[in-house]
C-alpha positions as CSV (number, residue, x, y, z in Angstrom):
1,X,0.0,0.0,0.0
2,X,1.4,3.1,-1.1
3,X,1.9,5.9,1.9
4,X,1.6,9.5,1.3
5,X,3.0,11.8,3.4
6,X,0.9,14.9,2.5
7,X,-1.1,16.1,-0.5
8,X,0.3,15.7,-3.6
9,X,0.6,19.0,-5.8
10,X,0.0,18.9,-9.5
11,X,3.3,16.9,-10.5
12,X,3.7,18.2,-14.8
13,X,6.6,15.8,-14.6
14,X,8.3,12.7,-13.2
15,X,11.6,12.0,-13.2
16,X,12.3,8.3,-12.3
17,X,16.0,6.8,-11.1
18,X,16.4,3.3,-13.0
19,X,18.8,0.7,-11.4
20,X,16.4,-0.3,-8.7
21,X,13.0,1.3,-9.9
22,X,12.4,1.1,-13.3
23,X,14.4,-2.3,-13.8
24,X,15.7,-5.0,-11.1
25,X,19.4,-4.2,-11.5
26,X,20.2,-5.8,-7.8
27,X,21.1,-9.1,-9.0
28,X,23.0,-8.2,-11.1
29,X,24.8,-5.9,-9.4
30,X,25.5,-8.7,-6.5
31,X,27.0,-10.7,-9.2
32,X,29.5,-8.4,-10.5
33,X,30.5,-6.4,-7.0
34,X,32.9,-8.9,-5.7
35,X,34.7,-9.2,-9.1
36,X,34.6,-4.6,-8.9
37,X,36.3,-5.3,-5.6
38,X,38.9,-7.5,-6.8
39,X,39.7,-4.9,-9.8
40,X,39.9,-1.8,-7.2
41,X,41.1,-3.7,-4.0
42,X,38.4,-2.8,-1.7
43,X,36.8,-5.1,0.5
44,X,34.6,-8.6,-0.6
45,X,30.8,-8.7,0.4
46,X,29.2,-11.6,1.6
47,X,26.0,-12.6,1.0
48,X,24.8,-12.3,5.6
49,X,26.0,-8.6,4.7
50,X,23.6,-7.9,1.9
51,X,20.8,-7.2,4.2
52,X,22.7,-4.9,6.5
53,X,24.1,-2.8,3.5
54,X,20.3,-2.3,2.3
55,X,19.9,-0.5,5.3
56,X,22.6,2.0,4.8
57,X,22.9,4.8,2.6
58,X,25.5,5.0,-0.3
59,X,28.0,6.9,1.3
60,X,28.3,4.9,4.6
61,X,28.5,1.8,2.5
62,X,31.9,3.1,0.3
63,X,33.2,3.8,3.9
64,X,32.1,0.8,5.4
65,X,33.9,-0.9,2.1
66,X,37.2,0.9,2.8
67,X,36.6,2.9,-0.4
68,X,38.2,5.7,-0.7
69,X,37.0,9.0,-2.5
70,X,39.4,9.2,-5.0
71,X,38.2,5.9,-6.7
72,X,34.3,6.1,-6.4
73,X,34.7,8.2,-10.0
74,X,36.5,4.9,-11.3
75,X,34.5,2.2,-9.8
76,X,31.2,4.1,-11.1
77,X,32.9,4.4,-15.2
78,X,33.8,0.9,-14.4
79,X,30.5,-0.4,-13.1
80,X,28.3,1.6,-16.3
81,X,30.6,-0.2,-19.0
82,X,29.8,-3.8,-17.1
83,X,26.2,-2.4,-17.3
84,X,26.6,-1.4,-20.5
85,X,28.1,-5.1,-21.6
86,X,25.2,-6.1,-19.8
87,X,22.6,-4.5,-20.8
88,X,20.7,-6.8,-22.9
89,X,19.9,-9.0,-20.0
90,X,18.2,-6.5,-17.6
91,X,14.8,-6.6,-17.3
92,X,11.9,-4.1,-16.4
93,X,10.4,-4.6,-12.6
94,X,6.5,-6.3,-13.4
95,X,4.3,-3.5,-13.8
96,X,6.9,-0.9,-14.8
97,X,5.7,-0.8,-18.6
98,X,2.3,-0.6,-17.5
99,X,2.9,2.1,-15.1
100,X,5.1,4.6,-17.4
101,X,1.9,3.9,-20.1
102,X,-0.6,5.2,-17.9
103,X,1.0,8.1,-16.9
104,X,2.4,9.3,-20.6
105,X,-1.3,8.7,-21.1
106,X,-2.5,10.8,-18.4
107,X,-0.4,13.8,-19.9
108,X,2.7,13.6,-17.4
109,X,6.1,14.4,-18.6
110,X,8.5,11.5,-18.0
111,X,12.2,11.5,-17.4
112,X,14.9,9.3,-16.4
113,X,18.3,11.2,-14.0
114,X,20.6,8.2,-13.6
115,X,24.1,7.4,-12.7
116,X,24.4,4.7,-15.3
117,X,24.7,5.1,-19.2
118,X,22.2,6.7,-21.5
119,X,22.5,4.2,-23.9
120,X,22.5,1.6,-21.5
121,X,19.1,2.6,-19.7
122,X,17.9,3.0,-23.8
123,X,18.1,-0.4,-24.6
124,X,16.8,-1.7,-21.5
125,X,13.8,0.3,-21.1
126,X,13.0,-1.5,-25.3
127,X,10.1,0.0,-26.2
128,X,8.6,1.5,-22.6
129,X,11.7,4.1,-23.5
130,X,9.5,5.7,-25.9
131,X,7.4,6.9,-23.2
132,X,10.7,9.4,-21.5
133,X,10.4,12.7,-22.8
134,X,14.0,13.5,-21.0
135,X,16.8,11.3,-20.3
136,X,20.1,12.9,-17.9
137,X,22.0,10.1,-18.0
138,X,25.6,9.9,-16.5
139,X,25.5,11.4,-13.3
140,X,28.3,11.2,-10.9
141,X,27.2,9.2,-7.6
142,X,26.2,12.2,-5.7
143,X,25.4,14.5,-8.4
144,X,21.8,13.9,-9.1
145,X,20.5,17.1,-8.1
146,X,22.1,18.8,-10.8
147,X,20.4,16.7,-13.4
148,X,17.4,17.1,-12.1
149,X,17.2,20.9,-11.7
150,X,18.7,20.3,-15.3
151,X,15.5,18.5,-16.7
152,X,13.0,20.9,-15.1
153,X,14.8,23.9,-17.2
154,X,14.5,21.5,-19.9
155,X,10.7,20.5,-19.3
156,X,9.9,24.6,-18.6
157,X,9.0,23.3,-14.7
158,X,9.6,25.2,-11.6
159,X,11.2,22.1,-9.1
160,X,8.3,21.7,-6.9
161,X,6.3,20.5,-9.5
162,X,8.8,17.8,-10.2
163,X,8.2,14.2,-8.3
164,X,11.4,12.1,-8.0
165,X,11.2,8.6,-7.9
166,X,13.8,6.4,-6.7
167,X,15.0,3.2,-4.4
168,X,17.7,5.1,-2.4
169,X,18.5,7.1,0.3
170,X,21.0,9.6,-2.2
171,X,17.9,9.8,-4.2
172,X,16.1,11.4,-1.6
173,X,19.7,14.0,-0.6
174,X,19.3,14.2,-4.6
175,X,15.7,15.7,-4.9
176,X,15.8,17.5,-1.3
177,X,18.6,19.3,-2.5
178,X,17.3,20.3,-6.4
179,X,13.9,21.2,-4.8
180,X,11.3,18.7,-5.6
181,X,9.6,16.5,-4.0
182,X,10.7,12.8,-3.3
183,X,9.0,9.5,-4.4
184,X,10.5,5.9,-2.4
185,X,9.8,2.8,-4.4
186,X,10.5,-0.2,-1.3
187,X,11.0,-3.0,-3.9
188,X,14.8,-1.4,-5.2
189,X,18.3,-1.3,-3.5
190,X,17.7,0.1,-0.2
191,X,15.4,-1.3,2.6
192,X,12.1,0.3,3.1
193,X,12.3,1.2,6.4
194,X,15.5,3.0,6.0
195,X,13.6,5.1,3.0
196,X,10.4,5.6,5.4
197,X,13.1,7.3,7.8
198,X,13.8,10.2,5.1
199,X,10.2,11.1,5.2
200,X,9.4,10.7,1.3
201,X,6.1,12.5,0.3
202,X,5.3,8.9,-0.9
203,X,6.4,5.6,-0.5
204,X,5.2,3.2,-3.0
205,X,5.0,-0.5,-2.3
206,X,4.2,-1.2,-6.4
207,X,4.2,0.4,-9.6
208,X,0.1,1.0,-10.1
209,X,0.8,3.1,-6.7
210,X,2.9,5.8,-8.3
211,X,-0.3,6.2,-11.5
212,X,-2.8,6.5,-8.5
213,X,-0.9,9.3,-6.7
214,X,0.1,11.2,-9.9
215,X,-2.3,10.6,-12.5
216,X,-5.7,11.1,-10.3
């Protein structure tokens, strides 16, 4: 059940994260971390850690992974071009076509602000991709906000009529910090409860949830 914090205002656009909301990117990216790790010499995961990591947001997981700084920029270029190699095998979350259909229907501008390759999130999206009216693809971990302020220039929208939707807690940093308001989706990358503690105007348990608080 979705849970709204307070009334909606008229969203004219939403722009939607996509490893961990629009497709089920987790998976994969469990598969390939250890071999990252190996590559830049930061610490292994194992699988007991996975759950604790959900709970933690991205920047106390690099420390907690003896990460430093200097190499996030690195591991990120690295980690799109495995994406990118990848990209034929990631799939849509269920409902996720569905969903982006309704609201393109509906008259709401769609975008995609990402961290992982344009092309990448092109040829994953297939056909649904025809619904984004704005991709800014390419952002640096913790540079979101910048893209997003980007596509409401773009879209002719002042930021407080932009939703952000996304499955992390630097999602949330991300659209507190450009101006808009913040969406949670609790089936991505980060556990639900540690989204519920940023105080999201929504929190969306499934995709129908995000046409129903936007669309009516």
């Amino acid at each position: 059940m979705s849970v709204t914090r307070a009334k909606a205002p008229p969203y004219r656009i939403v722009a939607f994260d996509f490893d961990g909301t629009l497709a089920d990117t987790f998976p994969w990216f469990c598969s390939v971390l250890n071999g990252v790790a190996d590559r830049y010499r930061f610490r292994r995961v194992g699988t007991d850690e996975v759950e604790r990591l959900r709970r933690m947001s991205a920047r106390a997981i690099i420390a907690d992974l003896g990460i430093p700084a200097w190499k996030v920029p690195l591991i990120a270029r690295h980690m799109r071009a495995l994406a990118a190699r990848d990209a034929d095998a990631i799939r849509l979350f269920p409902g996720v076509p569905e969903m982006l259909g309704a609201l393109d229907a509906a008259g709401v501008r769609l975008a995609v602000v990402s961290s992982n390759g344009e092309a990448t999130v092109r040829r994953a999206l297939g056909e649904p991709g025809g619904y984004i009216r704005h991709y800014a693809c390419g952002a640096a971990l913790f540079g979101k906000a910048r893209h997003l302020r980007a596509v409401a220039r773009e879209a002719g929208v002042a930021p407080g009529e932009m939703l952000a939707v996304g499955d992390e807690i630097r999602d949330a940093e991300a659209a507190a910090k450009a101006g808009c308001a913040f969406g949670a989706v609790a089936w991505g990358y980060t556990d639900r409860a540690a989204l519920s503690a940023k105080a999201p105007a929504h929190l969306f348990g499934e995709p129908g949830e995000i046409v129903e608080a936007v669309a009516y």
